[in-house]
C-alpha distance (Angstrom), angle and dihedral (degrees) to the residues before:
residue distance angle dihedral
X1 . . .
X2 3.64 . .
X3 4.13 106.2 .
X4 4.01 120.6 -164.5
X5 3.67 108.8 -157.3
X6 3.80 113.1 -163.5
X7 3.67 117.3 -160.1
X8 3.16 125.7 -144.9
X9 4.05 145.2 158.9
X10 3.67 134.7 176.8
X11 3.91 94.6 -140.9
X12 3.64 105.1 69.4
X13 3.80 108.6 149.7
X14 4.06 108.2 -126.1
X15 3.72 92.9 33.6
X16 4.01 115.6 23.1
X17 3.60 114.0 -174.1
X18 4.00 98.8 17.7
X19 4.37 91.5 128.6
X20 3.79 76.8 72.8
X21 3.45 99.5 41.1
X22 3.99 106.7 128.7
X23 4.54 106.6 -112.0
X24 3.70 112.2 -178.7
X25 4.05 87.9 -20.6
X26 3.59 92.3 -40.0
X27 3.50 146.5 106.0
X28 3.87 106.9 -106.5
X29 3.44 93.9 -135.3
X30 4.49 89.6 58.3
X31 3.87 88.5 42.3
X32 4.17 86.8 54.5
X33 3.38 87.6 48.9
X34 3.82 92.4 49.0
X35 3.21 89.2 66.4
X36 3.79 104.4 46.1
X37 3.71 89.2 55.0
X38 3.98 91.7 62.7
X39 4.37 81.2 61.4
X40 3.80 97.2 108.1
X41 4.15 89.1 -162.5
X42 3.57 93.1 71.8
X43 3.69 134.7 85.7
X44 3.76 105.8 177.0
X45 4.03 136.2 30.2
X46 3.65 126.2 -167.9
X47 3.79 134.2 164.5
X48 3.35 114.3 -139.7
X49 4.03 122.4 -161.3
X50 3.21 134.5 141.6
X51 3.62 150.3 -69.2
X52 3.69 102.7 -111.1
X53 4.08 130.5 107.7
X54 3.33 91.9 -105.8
X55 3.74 100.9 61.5
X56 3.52 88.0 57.8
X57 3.09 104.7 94.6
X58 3.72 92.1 53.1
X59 3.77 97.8 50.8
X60 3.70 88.6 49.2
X61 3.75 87.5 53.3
X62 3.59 97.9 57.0
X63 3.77 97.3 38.3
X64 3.45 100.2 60.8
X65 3.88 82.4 51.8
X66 3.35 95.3 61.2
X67 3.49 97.0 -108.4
X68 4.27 121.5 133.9
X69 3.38 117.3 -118.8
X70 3.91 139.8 -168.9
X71 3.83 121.2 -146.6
X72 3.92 115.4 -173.0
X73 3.48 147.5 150.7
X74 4.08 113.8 -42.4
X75 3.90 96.6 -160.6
X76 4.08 84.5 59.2
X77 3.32 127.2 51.6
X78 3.73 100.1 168.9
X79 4.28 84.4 50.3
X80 3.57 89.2 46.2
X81 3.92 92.4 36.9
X82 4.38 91.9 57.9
X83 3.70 97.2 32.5
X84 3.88 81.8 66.4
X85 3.95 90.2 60.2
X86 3.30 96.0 36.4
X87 3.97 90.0 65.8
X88 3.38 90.8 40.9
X89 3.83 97.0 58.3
X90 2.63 145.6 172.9
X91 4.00 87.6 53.5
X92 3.70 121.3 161.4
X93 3.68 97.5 -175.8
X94 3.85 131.5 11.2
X95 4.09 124.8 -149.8
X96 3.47 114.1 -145.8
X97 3.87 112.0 -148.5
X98 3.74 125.0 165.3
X99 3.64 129.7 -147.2
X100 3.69 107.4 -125.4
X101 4.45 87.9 82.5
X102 3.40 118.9 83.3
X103 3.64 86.9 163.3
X104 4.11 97.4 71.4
X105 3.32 118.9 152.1
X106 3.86 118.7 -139.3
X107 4.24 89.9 -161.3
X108 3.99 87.7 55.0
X109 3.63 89.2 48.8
X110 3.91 85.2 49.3
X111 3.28 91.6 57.0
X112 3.66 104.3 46.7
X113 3.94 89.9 55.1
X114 3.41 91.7 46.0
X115 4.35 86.1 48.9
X116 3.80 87.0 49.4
X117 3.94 95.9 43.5
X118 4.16 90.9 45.0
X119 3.87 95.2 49.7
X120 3.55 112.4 27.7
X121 3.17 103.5 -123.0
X122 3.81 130.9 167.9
X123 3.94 98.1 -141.1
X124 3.72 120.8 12.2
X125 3.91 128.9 -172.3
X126 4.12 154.4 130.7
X127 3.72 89.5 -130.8
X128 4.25 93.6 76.9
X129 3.63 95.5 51.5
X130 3.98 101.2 28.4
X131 3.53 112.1 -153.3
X132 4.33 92.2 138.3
X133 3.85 130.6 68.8
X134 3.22 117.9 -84.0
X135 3.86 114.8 -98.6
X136 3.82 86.8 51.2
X137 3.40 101.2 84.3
X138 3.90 125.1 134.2
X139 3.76 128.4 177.4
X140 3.47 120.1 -167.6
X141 4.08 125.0 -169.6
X142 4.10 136.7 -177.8
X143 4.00 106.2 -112.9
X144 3.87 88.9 -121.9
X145 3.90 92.5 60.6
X146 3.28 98.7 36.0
X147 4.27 88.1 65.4
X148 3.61 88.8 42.2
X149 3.49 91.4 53.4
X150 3.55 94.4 48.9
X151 3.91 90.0 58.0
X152 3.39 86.2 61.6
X153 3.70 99.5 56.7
X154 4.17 110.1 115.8
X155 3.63 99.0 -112.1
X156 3.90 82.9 -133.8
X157 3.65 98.6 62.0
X158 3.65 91.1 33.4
X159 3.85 89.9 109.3
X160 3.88 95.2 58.5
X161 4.02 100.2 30.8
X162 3.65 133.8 88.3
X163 3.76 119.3 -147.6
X164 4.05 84.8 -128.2
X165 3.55 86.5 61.5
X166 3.93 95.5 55.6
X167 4.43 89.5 52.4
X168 4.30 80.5 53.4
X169 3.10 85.9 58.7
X170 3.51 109.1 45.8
X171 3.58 103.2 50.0
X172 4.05 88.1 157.0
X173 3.98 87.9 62.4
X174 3.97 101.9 38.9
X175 3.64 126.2 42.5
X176 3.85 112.6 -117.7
X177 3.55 134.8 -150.1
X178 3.88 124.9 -172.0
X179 3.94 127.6 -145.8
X180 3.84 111.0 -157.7
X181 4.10 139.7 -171.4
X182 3.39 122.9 -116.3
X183 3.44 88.1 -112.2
X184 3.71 134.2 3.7
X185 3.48 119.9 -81.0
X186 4.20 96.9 153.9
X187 3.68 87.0 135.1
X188 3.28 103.6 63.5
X189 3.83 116.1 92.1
X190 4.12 124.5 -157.4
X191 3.52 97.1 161.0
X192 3.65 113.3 127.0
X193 3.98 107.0 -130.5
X194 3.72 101.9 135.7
X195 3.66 141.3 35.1
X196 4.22 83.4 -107.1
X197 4.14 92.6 57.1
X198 4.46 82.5 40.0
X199 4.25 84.9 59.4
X200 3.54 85.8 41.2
X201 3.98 92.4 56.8
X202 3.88 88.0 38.8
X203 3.92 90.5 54.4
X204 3.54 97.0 47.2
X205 4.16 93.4 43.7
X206 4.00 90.3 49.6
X207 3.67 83.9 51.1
X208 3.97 102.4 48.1
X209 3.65 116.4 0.5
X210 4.18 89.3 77.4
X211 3.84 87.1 57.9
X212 3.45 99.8 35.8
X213 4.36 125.8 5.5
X214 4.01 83.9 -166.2
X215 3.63 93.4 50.0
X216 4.04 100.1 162.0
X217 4.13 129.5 -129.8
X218 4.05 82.0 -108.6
X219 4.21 86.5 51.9
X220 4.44 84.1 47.5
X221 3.96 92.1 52.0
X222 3.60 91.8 40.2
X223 3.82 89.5 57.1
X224 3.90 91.0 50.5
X225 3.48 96.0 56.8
X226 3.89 89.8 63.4
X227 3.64 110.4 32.1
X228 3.99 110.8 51.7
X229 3.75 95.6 -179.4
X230 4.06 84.8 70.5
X231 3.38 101.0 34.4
X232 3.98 94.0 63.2
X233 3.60 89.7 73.3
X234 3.88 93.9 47.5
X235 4.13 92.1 81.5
């Protein structure tokens, strides 16, 4: 089974609260995961966050919409990060999504599993070798890695670290395989970290999602090139 984990917290420092930011008359965390569920590579989706008060309101959110969520500890995110596969099992790969990109494109995540699944590779991803905005990222990992990884993990920065970020960083010990643009967009960024990159999202939503809800990263740059007053946030 190939599990997507989204992750996603209500406490972020420069913009607290922005999974529940309204997009198109929707929380920006449902209209992320919208778009996730149009990915025909996956099998399962669950947000993990954590176990404090103030996710609450999130998980309550997404539960009474049906959606499958996975609360665990907030002072470790590689505890809280594996104890979200481990309910999932069995899992034989795991993509890592994060919940800051309301712009996610199901046919990137396509091709990242089908990247991983054609080479072999322990960790796949566009994130190591950036060639796409950021915001698109994906990260995909075998199962077995992915807990070897996570044994790994300093139990000092254990709090801060993903186990996906200990097979980047071991190229030597996990295979790797690379998903890249056509051309290189790297410095583009459509990450939503302010309340500038939120109007950003809002602009480009009221512009395509009526249209289109699986309006593609081609459909996004295609929109820059004509309308100037959106595209100044887009950098």
């Amino acid at each position: 089974m190939m599990l997507a984990i989204l992750q996603v917290r209500m406490t972020t420092l420069r913009l607290p609260g922005k999974a529940m930011a309204p997009l198109r008359g929707e929380p920006m965390v449902w209209r992320q995961l919208e778009r996730i569920r149009q990915a025909r590579s996956i099998d399962r989706v669950v947000v993990a966050t954590s176990d404090e008060p103030a996710d609450d309101v999130l998980a309550s959110f997404l539960v009474s919409r049906g959606q499958a969520v996975h609360r665990g500890s907030a002072a470790n995110l590689t505890d809280r990060f594996m104890s979200c596969v481990d309910a999932a099992s069995p899992v034989t790969g795991v993509l890592r999504l994060k919940g800051d990109s309301p712009f996610v494109d199901p046919g990137i995540i396509d091709a990242a599993v089908r990247k991983a699944r054609a080479s072999g590779a322990a960790y796949t991803s566009n994130r190591v070798q950036r060639t796409f905005p950021k915001g698109l990222e994906v990260e995909v990992a075998a199962a077995a890695a992915l807990w070897d990884s996570a044994r790994l993990v300093d139990p000092a920065t254990a709090a801060a670290v993903s186990p996906m970020a200990q097979l980047r960083a071991r190229p030597d010990r996990y295979g790797h395989a690379h998903l890249h643009a056509a051309r290189d967009l790297s410095a583009l960024d459509w990450r939503i970290k302010t309340r500038a990159d939120l109007a950003f999202a809002e602009a480009v939503y009221g512009a395509l999602h009526a249209a289109d809800p699986a309006f593609t990263m081609a459909d996004v740059l295609d929109l820059l090139q004509g309308r100037q007053d959106i595209a100044r946030w887009a950098a």
